[in-house]
C-alpha positions in Angstrom: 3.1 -35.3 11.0 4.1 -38.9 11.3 7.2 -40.3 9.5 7.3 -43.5 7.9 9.1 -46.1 10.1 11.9 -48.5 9.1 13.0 -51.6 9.7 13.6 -52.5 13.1 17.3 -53.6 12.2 17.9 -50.8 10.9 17.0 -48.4 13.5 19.1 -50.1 16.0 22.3 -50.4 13.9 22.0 -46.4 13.5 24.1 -43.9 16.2 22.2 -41.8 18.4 23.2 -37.9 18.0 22.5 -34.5 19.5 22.2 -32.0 16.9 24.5 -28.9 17.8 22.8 -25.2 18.3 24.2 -22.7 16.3 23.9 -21.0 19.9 22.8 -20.7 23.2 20.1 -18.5 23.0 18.8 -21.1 19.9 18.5 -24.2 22.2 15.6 -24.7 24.2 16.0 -28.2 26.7 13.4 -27.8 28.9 10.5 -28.7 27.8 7.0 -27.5 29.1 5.8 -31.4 29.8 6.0 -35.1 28.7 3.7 -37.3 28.0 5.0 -40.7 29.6 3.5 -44.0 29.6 4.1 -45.9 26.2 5.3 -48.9 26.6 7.8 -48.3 23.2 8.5 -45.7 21.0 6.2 -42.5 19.7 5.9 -42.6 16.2 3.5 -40.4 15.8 1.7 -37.2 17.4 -1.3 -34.7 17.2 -2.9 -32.1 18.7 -6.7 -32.2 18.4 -8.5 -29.1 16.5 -9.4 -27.0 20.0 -5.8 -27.8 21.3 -6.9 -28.9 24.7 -6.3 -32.5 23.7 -2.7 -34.7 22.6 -2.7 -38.3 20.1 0.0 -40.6 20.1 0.8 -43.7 17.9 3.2 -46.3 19.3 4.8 -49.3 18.6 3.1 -51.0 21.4 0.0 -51.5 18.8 -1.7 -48.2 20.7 -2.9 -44.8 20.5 -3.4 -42.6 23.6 -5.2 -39.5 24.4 -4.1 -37.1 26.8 -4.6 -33.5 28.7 -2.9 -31.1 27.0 -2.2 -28.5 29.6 -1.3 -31.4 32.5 -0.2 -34.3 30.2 -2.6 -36.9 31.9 -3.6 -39.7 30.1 -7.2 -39.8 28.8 -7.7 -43.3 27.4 -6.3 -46.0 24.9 -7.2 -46.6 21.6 -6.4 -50.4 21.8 -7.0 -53.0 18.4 -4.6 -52.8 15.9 -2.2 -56.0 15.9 0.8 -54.5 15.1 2.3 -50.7 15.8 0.6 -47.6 14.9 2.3 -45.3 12.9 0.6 -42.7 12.3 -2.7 -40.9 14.3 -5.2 -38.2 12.9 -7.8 -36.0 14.6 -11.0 -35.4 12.4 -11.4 -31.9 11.9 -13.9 -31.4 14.2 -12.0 -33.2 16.9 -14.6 -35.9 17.6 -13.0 -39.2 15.9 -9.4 -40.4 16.0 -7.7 -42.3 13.2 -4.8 -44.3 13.3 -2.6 -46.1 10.9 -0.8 -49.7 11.3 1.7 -52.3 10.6 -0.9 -54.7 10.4 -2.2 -52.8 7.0 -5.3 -51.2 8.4 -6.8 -47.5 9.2 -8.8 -47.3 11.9 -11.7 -45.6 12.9 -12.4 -44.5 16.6 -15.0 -41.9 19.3 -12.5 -39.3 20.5 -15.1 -38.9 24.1 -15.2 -43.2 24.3 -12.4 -44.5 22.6 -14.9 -47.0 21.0 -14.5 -49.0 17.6 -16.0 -47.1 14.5 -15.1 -49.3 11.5 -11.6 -50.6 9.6 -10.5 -49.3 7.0 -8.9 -52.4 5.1 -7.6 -52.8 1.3 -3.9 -52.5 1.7 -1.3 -54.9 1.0 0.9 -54.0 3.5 2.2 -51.2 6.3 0.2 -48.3 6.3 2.8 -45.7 7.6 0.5 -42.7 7.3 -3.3 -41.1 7.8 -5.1 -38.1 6.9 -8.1 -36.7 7.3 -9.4 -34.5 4.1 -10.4 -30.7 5.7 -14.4 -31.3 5.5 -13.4 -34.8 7.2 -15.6 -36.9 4.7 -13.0 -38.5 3.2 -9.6 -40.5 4.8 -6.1 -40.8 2.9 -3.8 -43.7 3.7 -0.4 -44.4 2.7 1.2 -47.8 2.5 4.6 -50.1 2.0 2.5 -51.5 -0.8 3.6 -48.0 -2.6 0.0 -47.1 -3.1 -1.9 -44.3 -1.7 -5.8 -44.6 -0.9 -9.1 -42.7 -0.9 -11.8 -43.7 1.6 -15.4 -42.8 2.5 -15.2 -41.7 6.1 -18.5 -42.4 7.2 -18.8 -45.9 5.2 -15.2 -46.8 4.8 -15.8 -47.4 1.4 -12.8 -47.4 -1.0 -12.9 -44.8 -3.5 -9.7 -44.8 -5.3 -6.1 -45.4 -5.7 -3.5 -43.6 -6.7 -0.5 -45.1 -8.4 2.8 -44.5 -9.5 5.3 -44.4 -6.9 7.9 -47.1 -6.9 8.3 -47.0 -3.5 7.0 -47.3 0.3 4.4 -44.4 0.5 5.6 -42.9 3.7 3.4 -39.7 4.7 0.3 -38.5 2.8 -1.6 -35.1 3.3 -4.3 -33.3 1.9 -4.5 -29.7 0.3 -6.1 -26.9 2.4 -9.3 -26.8 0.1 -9.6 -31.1 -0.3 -8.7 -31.1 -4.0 -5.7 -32.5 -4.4 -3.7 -35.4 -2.9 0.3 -35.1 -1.6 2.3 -38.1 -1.0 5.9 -38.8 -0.4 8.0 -42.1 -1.0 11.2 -44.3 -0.6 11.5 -43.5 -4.3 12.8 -40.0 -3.4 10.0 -37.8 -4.8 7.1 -36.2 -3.7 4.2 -36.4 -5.8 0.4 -34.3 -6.4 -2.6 -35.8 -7.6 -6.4 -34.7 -8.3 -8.5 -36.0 -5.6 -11.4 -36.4 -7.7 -10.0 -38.5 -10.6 -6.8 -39.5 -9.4 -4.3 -38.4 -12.3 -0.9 -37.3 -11.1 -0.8 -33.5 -11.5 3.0 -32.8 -10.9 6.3 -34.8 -9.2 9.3 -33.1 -6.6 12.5 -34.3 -7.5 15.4 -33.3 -5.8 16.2 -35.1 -2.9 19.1 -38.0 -3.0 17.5 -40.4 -0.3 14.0 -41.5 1.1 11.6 -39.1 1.1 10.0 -39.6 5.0 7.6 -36.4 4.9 5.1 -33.9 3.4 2.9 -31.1 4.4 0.8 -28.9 2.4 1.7 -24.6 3.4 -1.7 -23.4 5.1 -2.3 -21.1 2.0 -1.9 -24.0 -0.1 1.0 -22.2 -2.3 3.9 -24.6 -0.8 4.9 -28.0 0.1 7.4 -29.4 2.4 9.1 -32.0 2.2 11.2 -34.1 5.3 14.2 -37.1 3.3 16.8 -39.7 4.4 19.0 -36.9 2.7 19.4 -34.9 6.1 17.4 -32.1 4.6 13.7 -30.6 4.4 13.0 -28.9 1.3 10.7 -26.3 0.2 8.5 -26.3 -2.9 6.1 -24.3 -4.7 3.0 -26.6 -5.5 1.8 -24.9 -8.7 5.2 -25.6 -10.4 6.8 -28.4 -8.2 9.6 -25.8 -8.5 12.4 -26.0 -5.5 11.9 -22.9 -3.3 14.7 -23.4 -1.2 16.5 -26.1 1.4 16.8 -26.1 5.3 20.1 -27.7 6.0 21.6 -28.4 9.6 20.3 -31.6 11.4 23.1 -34.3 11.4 20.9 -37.0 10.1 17.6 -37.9 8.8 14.5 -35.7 9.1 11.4 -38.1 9.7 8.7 -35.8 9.9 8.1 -32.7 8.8 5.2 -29.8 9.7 4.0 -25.9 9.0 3.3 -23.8 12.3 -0.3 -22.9 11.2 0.4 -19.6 9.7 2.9 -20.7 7.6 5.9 -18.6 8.5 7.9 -21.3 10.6 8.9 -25.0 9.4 9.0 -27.8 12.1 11.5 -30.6 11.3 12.5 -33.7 13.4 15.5 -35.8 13.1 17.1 -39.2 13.5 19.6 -36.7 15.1 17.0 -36.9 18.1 16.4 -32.9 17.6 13.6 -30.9 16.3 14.4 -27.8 14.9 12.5 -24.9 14.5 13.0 -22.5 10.8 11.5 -19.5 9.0 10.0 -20.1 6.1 11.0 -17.4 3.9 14.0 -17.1 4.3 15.3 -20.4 5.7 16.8 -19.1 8.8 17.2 -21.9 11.7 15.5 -19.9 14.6 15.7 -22.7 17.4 16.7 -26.7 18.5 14.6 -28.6 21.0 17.0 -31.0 22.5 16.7 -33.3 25.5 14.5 -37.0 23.6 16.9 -39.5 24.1 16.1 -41.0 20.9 15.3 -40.1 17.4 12.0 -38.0 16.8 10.0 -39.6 14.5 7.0 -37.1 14.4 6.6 -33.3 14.7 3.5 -31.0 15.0 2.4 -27.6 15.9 -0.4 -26.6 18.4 -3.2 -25.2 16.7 -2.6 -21.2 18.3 0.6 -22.0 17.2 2.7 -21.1 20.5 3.6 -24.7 21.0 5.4 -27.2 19.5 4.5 -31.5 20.1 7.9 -34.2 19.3 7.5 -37.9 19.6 10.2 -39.8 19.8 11.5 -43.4 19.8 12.3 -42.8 24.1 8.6 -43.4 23.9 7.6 -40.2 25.1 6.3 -37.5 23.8 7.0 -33.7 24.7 5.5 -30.2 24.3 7.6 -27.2 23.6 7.6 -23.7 23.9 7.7 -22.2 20.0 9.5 -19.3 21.3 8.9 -15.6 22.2 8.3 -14.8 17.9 6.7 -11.7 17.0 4.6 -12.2 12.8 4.2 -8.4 11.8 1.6 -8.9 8.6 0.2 -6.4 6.5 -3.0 -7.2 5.4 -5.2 -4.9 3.9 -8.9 -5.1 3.8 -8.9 -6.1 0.1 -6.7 -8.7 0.4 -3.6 -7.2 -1.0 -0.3 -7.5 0.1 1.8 -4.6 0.4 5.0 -5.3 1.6 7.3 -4.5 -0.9 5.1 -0.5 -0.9 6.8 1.8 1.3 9.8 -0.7 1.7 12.4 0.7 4.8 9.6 2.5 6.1 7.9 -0.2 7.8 8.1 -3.9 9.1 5.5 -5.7 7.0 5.2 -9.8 6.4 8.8 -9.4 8.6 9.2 -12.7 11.4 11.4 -11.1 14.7 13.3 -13.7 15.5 15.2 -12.1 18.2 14.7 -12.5 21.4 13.4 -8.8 22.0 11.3 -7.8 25.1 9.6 -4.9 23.5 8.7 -4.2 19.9 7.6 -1.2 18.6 6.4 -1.0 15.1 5.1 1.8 12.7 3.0 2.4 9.4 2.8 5.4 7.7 -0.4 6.7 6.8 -0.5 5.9 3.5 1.3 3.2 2.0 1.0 3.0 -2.2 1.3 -0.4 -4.1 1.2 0.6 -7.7 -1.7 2.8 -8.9 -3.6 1.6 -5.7 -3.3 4.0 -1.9 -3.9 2.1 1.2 -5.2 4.4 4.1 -3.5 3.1 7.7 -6.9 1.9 9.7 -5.5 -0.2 12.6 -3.2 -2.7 13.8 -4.5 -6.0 15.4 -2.2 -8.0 17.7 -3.0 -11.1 17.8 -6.5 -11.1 16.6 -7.1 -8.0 18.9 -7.8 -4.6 17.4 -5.6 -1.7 18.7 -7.1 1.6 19.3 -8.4 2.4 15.5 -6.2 5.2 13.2 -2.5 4.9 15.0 0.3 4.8 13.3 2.7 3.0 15.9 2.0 0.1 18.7 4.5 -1.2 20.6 4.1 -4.8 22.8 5.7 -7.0 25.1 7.2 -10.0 22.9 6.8 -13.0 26.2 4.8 -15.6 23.5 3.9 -16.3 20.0 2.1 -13.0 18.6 0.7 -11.3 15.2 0.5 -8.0 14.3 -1.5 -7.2 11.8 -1.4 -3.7 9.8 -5.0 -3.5 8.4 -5.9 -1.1 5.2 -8.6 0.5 3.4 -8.5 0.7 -0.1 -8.6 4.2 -1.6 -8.5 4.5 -5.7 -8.3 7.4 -8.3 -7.8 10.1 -5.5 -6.6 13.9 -7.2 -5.6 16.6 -4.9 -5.6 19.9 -6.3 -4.5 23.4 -4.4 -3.8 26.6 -5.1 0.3 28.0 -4.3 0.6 31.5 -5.0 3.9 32.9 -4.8 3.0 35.5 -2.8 1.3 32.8 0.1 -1.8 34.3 -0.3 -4.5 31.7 -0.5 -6.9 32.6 -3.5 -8.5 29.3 -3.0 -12.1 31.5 -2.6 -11.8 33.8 -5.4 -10.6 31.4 -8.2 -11.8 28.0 -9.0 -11.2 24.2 -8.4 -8.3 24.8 -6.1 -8.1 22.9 -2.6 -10.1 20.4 -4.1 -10.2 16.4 -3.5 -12.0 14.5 -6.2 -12.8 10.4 -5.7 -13.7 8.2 -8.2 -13.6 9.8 -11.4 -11.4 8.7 -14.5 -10.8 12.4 -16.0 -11.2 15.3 -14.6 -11.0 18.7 -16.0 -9.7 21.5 -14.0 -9.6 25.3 -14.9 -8.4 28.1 -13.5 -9.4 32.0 -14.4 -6.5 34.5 -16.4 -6.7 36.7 -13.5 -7.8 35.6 -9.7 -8.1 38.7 -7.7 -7.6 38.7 -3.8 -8.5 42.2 -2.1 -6.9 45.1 -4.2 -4.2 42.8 -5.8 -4.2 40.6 -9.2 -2.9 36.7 -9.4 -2.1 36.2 -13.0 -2.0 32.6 -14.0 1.0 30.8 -14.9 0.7 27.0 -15.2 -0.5 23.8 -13.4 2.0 21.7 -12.1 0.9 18.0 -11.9 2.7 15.2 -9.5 5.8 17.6 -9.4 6.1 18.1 -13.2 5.0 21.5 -15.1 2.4 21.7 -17.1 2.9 24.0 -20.3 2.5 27.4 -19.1 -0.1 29.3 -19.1 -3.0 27.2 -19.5 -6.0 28.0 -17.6 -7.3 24.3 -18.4 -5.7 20.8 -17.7 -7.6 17.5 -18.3 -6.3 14.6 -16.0 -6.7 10.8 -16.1 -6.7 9.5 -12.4 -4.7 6.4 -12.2 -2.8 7.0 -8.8 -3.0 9.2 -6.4 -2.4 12.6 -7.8 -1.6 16.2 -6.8 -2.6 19.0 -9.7 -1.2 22.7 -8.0 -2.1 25.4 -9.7 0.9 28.5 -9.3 0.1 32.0 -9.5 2.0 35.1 -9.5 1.1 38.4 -8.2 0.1 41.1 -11.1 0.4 44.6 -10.5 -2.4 46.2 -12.0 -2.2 49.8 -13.1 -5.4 51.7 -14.3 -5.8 55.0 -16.3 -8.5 57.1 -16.6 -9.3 61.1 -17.5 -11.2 62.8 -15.2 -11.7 66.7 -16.3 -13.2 68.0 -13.3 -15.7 69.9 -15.8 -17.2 66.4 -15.9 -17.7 67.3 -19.9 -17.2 64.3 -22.5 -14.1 64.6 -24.5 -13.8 64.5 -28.0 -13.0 61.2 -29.6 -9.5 62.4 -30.5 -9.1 62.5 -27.4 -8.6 59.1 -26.4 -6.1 59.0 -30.0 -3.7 61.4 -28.2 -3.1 59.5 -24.6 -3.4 55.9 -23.1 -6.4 57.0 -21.1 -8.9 54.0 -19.6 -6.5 51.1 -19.8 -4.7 48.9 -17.5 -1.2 47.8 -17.1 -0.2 44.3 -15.9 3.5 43.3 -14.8 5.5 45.8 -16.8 8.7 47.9 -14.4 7.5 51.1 -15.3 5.0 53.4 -18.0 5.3 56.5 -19.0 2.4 59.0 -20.0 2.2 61.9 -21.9 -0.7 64.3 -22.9 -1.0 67.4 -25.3 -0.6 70.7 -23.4 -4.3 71.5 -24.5 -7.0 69.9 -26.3 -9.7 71.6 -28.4 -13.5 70.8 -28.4 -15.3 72.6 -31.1 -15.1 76.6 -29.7 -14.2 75.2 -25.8 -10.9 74.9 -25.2 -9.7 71.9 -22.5 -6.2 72.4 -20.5 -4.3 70.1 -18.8 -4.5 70.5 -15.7 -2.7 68.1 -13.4 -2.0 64.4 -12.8 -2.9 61.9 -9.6 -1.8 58.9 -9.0 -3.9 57.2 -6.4 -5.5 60.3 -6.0 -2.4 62.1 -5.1 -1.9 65.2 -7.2 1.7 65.2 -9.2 3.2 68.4 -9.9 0.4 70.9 -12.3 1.0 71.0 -16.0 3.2 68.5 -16.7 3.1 66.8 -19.8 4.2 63.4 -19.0 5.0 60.8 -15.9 6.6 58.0 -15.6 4.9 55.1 -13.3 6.5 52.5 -12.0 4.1 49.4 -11.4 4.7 47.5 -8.2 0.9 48.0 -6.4 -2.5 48.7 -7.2 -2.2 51.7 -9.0 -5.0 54.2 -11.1 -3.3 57.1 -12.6 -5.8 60.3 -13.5 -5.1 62.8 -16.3 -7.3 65.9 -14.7 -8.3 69.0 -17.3 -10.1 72.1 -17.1 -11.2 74.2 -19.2 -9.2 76.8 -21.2 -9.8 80.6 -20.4 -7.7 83.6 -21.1 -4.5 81.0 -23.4 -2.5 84.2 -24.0 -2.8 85.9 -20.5 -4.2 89.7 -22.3 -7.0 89.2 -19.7 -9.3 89.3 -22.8 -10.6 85.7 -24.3 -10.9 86.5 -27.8 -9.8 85.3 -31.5 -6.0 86.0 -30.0 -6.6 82.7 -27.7 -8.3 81.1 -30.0 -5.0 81.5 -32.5 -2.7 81.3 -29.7 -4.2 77.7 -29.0 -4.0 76.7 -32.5 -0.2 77.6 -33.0 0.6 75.6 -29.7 -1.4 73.1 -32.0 1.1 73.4 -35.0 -2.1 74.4 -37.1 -1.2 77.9 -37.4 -1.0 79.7 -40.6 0.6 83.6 -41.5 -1.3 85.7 -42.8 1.0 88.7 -42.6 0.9 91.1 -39.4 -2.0 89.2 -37.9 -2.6 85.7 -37.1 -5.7 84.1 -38.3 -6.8 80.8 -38.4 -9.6 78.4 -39.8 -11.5 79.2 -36.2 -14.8 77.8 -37.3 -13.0 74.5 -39.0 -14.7 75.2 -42.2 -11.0 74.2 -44.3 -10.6 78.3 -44.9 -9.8 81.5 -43.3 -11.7 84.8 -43.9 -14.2 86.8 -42.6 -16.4 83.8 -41.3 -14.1 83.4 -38.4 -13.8 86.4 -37.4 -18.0 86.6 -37.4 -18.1 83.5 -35.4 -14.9 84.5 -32.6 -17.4 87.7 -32.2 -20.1 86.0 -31.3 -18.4 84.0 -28.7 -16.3 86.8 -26.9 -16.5 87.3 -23.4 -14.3 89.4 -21.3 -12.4 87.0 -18.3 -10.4 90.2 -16.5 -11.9 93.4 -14.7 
């Protein structure tokens, strides 16, 4: 970017200084190549769109063109009457502009050098040029503290804008063509509309000239290069200061973004350029060794160079520095730096001087309610092996690395954690489960999940670390992030009971009134059973017989057990049926009475015992008819 040039008297009064590094390493003094064969000083320099090509301005009334990569001349741009200021490339790289003392823009063939047209309407000086980014339009600044807007293929005025009070040193365009920056002796910088020329917002800060302005590459930020010994950063929305670079010993001329955006280019009356980050300010690296003051600055297109002019009238081209950009950019567009801060290096400028980096991503990085998925890193525009999570790169030139991600919304995780480890995923429901795109989702699990002989009795979900009220078999989420529902289970001892009289005979339905029988147990220590000694069924007595748990038999003819319940466990209360109760090897009315006094439904009837046999609510000679008719004789 060109500065704005002063008068001659008082260039020459001023000192020439070296600016001081802040260090060794910082100071580069060697440059790459110069570009010698101006007759008086550089003021201005470009690089054309491909890179392969450099434009100077002097004060010897001429532009040249030369080699890039051997710094051979080209040709001459010869016409103007008085110096050139200030040169553009168009952005296609096939027509040269330049700016003059003798208050013209000029139009020129890049390939022939030859004439196009004149670009005339100014009162005085015009210090600086621009092309708009379609190249249809041209932008000139002028000592006649007006800026202009010109058809490029007609030369045709379009407009003017007006308001500065002072020389209109530098001009520039916005990335998309719509708006107009210019900066003046009248210390501010100022933004117009393009289209109707209305001022849309003013910088003011600086205490001297203001020399320079550049428009950031995204169009968010402006830069600004002032008589005040400073360059000063900007946010172009607001016209809000951003922040100041301070260190050159004297003016800064011109003024220039590396075409990224993450470094600022400055150069000085101190006869320095100086190299900066942008977000944080940080003065990365001096170019020393012009013998004069550099009145232009600009970066090659890739970014690895850097181009001075200077009033020694030569120009040179720098190494930027071995710089390593790592960028996060995910396919969506969204930026997420500040996600997994400490974990990884994103939007983060090395400026060390490091030989190898090695950088990592995790796998999924979160910004909000959004998850990025890691895809791939690019390094300099070339894609690394797809799905790593770490590269690691020789730093020996300007380089990008880019972490790239997928989007991935509304993403719920569920699984199944029983205590016990046992994974009941298959015999429950919803559990191991990933569900996409879905705003609610309803998940259930069963009161009991079995897996091979042993119970899982539900106890609660658990949802993004935090328990759900317990027991619930249902929970209903909203997916807004990326979510984890576990459902937790604990292992439930299940005991079962059961009679079994080996007669195979169905028992009365008192039966099942007496004893616990066909039930099952869940969780508690221990249960205890108990059963009569004998149980009646109309004239056919039932004993008990014996107990089994699990099918083992427990000691015979006990009337209770207790059970403690820590497996899969059945309990059987085995009976048989009741012969010869009082052991006189005879089954007659005497069992039959026997049985019911064991019952407590005996009654004394004087020296025999009788008893309501045949249930009809009295005792007489009916039950002794009916015990007759069902004697039968057990014993030899």
């Amino acid at each position: 970017m060109s500065r704005t040039p002063i008068v001659l008297a008082v260039l020459f009064s001023c000192l020439l200084a070296a600016a001081p590094a802040s260090n060794a390493e910082d100071v580069v003094t060697e440059p790459i190549r110069t570009f010698s064969g101006h007759t008086d000083g550089v003021y201005s320099v470009a690089f054309s769109p491909d890179g392969t090509k450099v434009l100077t301005g002097s004060s010897d009334k001429t532009a040249r063109l030369w080699h890039a990569d051997t710094g051979a001349h080209i040709r001459t741009f010869s016409g103007h009457t008085s110096s050139v200021y200030s040169v553009a490339f168009s952005p296609d790289g096939a027509k040269v502009l330049t700016g003059s003392v003798d208050s013209t823009a000029r139009l020129w063939h890049a390939d022939t050098g030859a004439h196009i047209l004149t670009f005339s309407g100014h009162t005085s000086s015009v210090y600086s040029v621009a092309f708009s980014p379609d190249g249809t339009k041209v932008l000139t600044g002028s000592t006649d503290t007006t800026a202009r807007l010109w058809d490029a293929a007609t030369g045709a005025h379009i407009r003017t804008f007006i308001g500065h009070t002072g020389d209109v040193c530098s001009v520039a365009f916005s990335p998309d063509g719509t708006k107009v920056l210019t900066g003046s002796h009248d210390k501010t910088a100022r933004l117009w509309d393009a289209a109707t020329g209305s001022l849309i917002c003013t910088f003011t800060g600086h205490t001297g000239y203001v020399y320079s302005v550049a428009y950031s590459p995204d169009g968010t930020k402006v830069l600004t290069g002032s008589h005040d010994k400073t360059a000063r950063l900007w946010d172009a929305a607001t016209g809000a200061q951003i922040r100041t670079f301070t260190g050159h010993t004297s003016y800064v001329y011109s003024v220039a973004f590396s075409p990224d955006g993450t470094r600022v280019l400055t150069g000085s009356h101190d006869s320095t350029a100086r190299l900066w980050n942008t977000a944080t300010g940080a003065h990365l690296r001096t170019f020393t060794g012009h013998t004069g003051y550099v009145n232009s600055v600009v970066f090659s297109p890739d970014g690895t160079k850097v181009l001075t002019g200077s009033v020694d009238k030569t120009a040179r081209l720098w190494d930027a520095g071995p710089v390593l950009l790592v960028r996060s950019t995910p396919i969506t567009g969204v930026l997420i730096a500040g996600a997994a801060p400490g974990v990884t290096d994103f939007s983060k400028l090395f400026d060390q001087l490091t030989q190898i980096i090695t950088l990592t991503a995790p796998a999924v990085a979160m910004s909000g309610a959004v998850r990025y998925d890691f895809v791939r890193w690019e390094i300099a525009g070339q894609p690394q092996p797809a799905g790593q999570l770490s590269v690691q790169f020789s730093v020996d030139r300007w380089m990008t690395a880019v972490a790239v991600y997928e989007i991935r919304k509304h993403t719920l995780a569920v699984n199944s954690e029983p205590v016990t480890g046992i994974t009941i995923a298959g015999k429950a429901t919803n559990h191991s489960l990933v569900v996409n795109d879905q705003q609610y989702v309803n998940l259930s699990a069963p009161a009991i999940a079995s897996a091979g002989g042993i119970d899982y009795g539900f106890i609660r979900w658990v949802i993004d670390g935090q328990p759900q009220p317990p027991g619930q078999a249902v929970v209903s989420i909203k997916m807004d992030d990326d979510r984890t529902a576990v459902a937790v289970y604990f292992r439930s001892a299940r005991l079962g009971v059961t009679s079994s009289p080996f007669s195979g005979l169905h028992l009365s339905p008192n039966h099942a009134e007496l004893t616990p029988y066909e039930r099952v147990y869940y969780a508690p220590a221990t249960v205890p059973f108990s059963t009569p000694l004998n149980i009646f069924h109309g004239l056919v007595p039932y004993s008990f017989a014996f107990w089994k748990v699990n099918g083992v038999p427990q000691p015979p003819r006990q009337t209770a057990i207790e059970v403690h319940v820590e497996a899969d466990i059945t309990v059987e209360a085995v009976y048989d049926l009741l012969g010869d109760a009082n052991g006189d090897c005879r089954v007659n009315i005497l069992d039959m009475i026997f049985v019911r006094n064991r019952l407590g439904q005996n009654v004394n009837t004087g020296d025999n015992w009788r008893a309501d046999v045949n249930l009809d609510g009295w005792i007489n000679i009916l039950d002794l008819i009916f015990v007759r008719n069902w004697l039968y004789t057990t014993c030899p």
